[in-house]
C-alpha positions as CSV (number, residue, x, y, z in Angstrom):
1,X,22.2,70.3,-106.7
2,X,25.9,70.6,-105.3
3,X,26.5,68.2,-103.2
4,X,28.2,68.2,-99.5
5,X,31.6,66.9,-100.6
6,X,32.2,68.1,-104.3
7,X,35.2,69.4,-104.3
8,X,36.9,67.0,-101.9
9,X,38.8,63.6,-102.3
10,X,38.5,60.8,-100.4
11,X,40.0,57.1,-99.3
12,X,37.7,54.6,-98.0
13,X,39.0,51.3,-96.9
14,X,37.3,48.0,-97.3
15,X,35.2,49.4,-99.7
16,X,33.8,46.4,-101.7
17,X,31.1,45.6,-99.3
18,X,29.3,46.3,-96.3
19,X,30.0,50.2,-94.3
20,X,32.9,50.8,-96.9
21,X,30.9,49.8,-100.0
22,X,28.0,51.8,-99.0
23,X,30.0,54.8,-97.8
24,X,31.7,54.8,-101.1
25,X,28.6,55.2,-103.0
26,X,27.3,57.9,-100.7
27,X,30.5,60.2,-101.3
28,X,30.5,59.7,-104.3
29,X,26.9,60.9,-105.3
30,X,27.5,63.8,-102.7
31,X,30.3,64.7,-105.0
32,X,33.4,63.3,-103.7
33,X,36.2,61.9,-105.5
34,X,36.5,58.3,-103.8
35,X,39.5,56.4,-104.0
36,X,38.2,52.6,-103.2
37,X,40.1,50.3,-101.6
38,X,39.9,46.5,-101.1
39,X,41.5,42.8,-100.9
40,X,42.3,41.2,-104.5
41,X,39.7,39.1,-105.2
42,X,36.8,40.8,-103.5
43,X,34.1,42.3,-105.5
44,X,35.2,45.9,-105.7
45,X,34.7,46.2,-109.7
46,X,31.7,44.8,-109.6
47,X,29.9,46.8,-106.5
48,X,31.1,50.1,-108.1
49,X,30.7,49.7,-111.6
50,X,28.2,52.4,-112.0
51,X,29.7,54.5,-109.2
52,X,30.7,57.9,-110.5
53,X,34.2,59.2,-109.3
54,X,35.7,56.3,-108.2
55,X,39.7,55.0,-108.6
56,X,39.8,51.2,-107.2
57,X,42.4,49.9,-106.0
58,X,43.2,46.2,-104.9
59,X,45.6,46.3,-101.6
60,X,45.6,44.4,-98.8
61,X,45.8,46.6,-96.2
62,X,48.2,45.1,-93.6
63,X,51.1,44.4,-96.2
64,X,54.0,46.5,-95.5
65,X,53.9,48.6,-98.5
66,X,49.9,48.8,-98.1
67,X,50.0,52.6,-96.6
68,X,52.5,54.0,-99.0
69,X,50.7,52.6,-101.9
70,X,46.8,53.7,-100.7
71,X,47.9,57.3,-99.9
72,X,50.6,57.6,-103.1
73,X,47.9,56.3,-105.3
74,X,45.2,58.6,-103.9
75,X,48.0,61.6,-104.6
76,X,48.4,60.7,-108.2
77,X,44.9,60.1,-108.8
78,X,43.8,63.4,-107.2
79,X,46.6,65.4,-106.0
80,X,45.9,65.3,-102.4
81,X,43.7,63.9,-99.8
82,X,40.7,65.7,-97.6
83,X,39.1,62.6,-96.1
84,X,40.2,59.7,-94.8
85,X,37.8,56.2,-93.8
86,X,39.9,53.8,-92.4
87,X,37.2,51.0,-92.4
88,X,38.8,48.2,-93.3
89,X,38.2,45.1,-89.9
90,X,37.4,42.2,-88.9
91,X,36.1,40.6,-85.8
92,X,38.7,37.8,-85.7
93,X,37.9,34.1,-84.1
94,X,37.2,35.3,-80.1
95,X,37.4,32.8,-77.9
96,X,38.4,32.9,-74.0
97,X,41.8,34.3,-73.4
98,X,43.4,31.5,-71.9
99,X,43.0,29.8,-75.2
100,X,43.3,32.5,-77.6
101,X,45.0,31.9,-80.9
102,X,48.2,33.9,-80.9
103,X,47.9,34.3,-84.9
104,X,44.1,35.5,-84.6
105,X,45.3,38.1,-82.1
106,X,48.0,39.0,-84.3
107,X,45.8,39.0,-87.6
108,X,43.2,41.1,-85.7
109,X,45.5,43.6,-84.2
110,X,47.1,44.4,-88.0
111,X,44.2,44.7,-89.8
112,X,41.8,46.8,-86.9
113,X,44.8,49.1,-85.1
114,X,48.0,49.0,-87.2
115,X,46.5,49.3,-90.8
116,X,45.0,52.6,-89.5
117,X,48.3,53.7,-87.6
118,X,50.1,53.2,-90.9
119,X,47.6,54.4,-93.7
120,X,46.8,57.7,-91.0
121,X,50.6,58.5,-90.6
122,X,51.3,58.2,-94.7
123,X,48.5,60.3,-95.1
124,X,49.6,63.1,-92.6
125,X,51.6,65.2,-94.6
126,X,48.9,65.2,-97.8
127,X,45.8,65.3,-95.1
128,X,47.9,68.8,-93.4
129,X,47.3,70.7,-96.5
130,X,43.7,70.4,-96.8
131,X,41.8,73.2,-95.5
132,X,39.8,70.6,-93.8
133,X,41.0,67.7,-93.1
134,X,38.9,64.7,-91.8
135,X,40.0,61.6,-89.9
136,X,36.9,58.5,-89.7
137,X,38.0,55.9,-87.8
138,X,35.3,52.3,-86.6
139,X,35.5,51.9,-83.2
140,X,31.9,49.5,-81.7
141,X,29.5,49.7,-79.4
142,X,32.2,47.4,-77.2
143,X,34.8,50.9,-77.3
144,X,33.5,51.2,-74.3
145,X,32.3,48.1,-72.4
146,X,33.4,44.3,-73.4
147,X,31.9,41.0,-73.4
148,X,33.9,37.6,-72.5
149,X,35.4,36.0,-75.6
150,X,36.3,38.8,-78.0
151,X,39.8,39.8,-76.2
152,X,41.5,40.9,-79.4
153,X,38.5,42.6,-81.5
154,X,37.5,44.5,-77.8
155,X,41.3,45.6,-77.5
156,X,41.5,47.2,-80.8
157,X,38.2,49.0,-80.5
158,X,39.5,50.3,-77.5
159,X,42.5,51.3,-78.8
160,X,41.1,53.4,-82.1
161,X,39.5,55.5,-80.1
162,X,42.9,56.2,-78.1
163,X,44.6,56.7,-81.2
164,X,41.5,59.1,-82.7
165,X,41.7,61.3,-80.0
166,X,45.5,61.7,-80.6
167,X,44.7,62.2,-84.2
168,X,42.4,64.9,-83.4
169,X,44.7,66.4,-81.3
170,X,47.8,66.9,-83.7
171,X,45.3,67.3,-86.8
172,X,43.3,70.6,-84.8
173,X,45.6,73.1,-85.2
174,X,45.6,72.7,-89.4
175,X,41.7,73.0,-89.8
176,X,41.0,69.2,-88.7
177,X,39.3,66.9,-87.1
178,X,39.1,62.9,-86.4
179,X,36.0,60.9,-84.8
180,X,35.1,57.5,-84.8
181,X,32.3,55.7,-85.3
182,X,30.6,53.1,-82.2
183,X,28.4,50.9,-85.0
184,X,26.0,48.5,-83.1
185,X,24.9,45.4,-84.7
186,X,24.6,46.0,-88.3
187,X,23.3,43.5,-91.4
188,X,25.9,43.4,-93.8
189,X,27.4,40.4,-96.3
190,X,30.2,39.5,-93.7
191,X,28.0,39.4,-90.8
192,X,24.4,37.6,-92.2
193,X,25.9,34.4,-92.0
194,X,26.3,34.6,-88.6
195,X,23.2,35.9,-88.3
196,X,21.6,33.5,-89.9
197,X,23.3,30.5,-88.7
198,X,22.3,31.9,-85.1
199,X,19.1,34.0,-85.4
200,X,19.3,34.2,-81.8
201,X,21.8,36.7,-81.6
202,X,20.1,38.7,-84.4
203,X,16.7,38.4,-81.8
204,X,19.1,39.5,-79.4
205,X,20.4,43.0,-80.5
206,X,17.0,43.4,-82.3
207,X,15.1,43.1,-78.4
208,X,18.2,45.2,-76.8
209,X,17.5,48.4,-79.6
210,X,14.5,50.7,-78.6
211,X,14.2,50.7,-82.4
212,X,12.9,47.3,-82.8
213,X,15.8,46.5,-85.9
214,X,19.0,45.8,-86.3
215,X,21.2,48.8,-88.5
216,X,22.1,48.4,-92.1
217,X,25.2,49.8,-94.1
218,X,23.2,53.1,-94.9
219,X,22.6,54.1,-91.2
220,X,26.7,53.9,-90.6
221,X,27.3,55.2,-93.6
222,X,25.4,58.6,-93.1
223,X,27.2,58.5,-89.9
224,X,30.5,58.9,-92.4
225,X,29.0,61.5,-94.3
226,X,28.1,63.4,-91.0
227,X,32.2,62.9,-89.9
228,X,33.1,63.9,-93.0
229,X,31.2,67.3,-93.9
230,X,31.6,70.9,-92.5
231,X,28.5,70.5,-90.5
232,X,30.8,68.2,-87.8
233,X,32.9,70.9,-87.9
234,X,33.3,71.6,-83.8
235,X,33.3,67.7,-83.1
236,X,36.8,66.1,-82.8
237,X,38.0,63.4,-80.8
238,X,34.7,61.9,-80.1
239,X,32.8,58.5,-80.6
240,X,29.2,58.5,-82.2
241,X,27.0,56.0,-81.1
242,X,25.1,54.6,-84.4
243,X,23.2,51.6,-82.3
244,X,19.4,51.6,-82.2
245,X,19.9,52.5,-78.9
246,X,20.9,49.3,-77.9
247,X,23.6,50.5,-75.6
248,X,20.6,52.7,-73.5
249,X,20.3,49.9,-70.9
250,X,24.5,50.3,-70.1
């Protein structure tokens, strides 16, 4: 059976674990050519092995040349680009303001907000001759509330979707569109340490979501697939809630 994407070429960012590495896996078995992008030294050879239709690529995304590279290798590879997942993040150090670590907020800033900016704009002019081009950006539950202690992770969540809705904007009027996705608390290598090292913020989000569980790499990643297909054709500049329904008592 033909699947959803075949036909159309793809760049996922932080790919080698987590939301990118199972978003990867999902295009490609729907029929997408993925280019796969990740840090040197991270497992991205090894998670896709058997992954059909994938091009890695080792880049670390908030190096200056890191957009130019990503969108000129996805060019080479496959001649132009339909889809674009900027997923690469991080949720930094947090902390109170008042004592905030300038670096953290800088590191946090260049790898959640200006890695997309950059790798978005390169990919403009390639994404502009697609007769459907597709903007995914990760925006969090806290896109639109915030907590104390996460100033720079909050700020850049906030700022995505700003900067998706603009992108949806300027992308409409050649076939596109660009959504972002509000993940809640979601199990994935980066975050079960935390999780484990206090199980009672897991009890937490797993209390706060109607569904009894916290969300796993799957649920966001069908989310993706949802962004990315014809059928989200008439949504553009728009948020998706992918939470349990934890965020039902805000």
């Amino acid at each position: 059976m033909t699947g959803i994407l075949e036909g159309k070429t793809a760049i996922i960012t932080g790919a080698a674990s987590g939301i990118g590495e199972a978003t990867t896996k999902l295009f490609a078995a729907e029929g997408a050519r993925v280019l796969a992008v990740d840090l040197p030294g991270t497992p991205l050879a090894e998670v896709h092995a058997d992954t059909p239709n994938v091009v890695l690529m080792d880049q670390d995304v908030t190096t200056a040349d890191a957009a130019a590279n990503i969108v000129g290798k996805a060019v080479e590879e496959f001649g132009g680009i339909d889809i674009l997942f900027n997923n690469a993040g991080t949720v930094g150090k947090g902390g109170e303001l008042e004592t905030f670590d300038d670096d953290d907020w800088d590191f946090v800033l260049g790898l959640n907000l200006t890695s997309v900016y950059k790798i978005t704009k390169a990919a403009y002019p390639h994404l502009k001759k697609s007769n459907a081009p597709r903007v995914i950006n990760v925006g969090s539950v806290r896109t639109d509330f915030a907590d104390a202690g996460a100033a720079a992770y909050t700020a850049t969540k906030h700022a995505v979707a700003g900067l998706t809705k603009v992108i949806a904007c300027e992308l409409g009027p050649f076939g596109g569109t660009a959504n972002y996705l509000q993940p809640g608390a979601i199990i994935t290598g980066i975050t079960k340490p935390a999780f484990d090292m206090m199980p009672e913020f897991a009890v937490y989000w797993t209390d706060l979501a109607p569904t009894g569980r916290l969300g796993v790499p799957e649920d966001i990643a069908n989310g993706v697939l949802f962004f990315a297909s014809e059928e989200s054709s008439f949504m553009s500049g728009t948020g998706l809630y992918i939470d349990g329904g934890a965020t039902c008592h805000n």
